[in-house]
C-alpha positions as CSV (number, residue, x, y, z in Angstrom):
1,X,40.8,88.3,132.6
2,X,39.0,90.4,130.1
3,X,40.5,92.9,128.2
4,X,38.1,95.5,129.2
5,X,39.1,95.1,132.7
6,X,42.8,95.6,132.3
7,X,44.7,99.0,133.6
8,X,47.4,100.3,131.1
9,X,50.8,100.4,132.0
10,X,54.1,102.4,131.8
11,X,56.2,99.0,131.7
12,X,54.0,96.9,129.3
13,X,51.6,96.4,126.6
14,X,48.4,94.1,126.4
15,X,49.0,91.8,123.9
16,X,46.7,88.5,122.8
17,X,48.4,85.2,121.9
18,X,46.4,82.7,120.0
19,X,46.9,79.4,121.4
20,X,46.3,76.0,119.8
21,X,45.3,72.8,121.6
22,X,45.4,69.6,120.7
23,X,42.5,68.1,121.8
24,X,43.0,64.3,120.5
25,X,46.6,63.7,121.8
26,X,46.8,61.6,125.0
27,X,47.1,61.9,128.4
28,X,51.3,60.6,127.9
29,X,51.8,63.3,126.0
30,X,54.0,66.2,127.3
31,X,51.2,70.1,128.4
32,X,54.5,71.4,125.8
33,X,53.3,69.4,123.0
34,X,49.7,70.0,123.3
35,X,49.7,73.6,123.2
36,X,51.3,75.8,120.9
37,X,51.4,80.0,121.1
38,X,50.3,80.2,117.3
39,X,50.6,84.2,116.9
40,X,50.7,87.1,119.4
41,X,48.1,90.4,118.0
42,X,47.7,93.6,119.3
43,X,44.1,94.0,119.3
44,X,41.4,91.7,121.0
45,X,38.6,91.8,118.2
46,X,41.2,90.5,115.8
47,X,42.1,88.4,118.5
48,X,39.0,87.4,118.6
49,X,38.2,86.8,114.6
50,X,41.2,84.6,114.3
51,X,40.0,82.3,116.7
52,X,37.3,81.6,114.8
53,X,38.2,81.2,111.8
54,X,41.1,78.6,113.0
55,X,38.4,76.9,115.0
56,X,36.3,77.1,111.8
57,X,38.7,75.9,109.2
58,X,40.3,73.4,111.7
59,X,37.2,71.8,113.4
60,X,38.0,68.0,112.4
61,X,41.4,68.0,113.3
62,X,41.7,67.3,116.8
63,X,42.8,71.0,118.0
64,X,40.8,74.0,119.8
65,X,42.2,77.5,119.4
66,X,41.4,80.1,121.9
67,X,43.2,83.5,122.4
68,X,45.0,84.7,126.2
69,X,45.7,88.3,127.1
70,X,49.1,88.3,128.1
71,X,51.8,91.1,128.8
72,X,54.8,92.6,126.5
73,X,57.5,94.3,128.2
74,X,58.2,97.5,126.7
75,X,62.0,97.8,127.8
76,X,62.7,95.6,125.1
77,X,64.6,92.0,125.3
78,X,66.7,91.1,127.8
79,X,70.0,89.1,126.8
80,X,71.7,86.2,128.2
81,X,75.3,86.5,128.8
82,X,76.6,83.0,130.3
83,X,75.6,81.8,133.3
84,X,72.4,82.8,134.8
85,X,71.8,80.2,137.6
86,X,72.5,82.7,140.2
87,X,71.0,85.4,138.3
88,X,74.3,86.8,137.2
89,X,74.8,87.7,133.5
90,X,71.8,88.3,132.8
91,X,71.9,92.2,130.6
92,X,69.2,94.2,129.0
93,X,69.9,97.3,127.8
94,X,67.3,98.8,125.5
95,X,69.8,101.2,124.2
96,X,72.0,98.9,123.2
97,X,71.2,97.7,119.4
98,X,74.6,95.7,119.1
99,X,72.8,92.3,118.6
């Protein structure tokens, strides 16, 4: 989706990660080790610029970087406390600043 299309939100922020490919590795290798979230920016035009200049500086090494809009939560983290199989144990309160 482009960012121009997106609504703003109470509950989150747009954010842009800059994702790496890896173009060259074979089809044995693991989607996990192919692509890697680089760096997550704020705005789209820098977004935008840093995508070039990795594909730029990178172009003979087998990788393709491209950025994604993506979503960050603006309650804050949410922390694991033992076993969340069922769900249980799972806390996140944005007040709390003990960790």
């Amino acid at each position: 989706m482009k960012s121009e299309h997106l609504k703003p939100s109470p509950r989150h922020d747009h954010v842009y990660a800059i994702v790496r490919y890896e173009t060259t590795a074979g089809p044995d290798v693991p989607i996990e080790l192919k692509v890697t979230v680089k760096k997550i920016v704020t705005d789209p035009y820098v977004a935008q610029k840093e995508v070039e200049r990795l594909n730029a500086l990178n172009a003979d090494k087998g990788c393709y970087y491209f950025s994604q809009v993506t979503r960050m939560d603006k309650k804050g983290a949410e922390v694991l406390t033992g076993d969340t199989s069922s769900g249980e144990g799972v806390a996140g309160n944005p007040e709390d600043d003990s960790i």
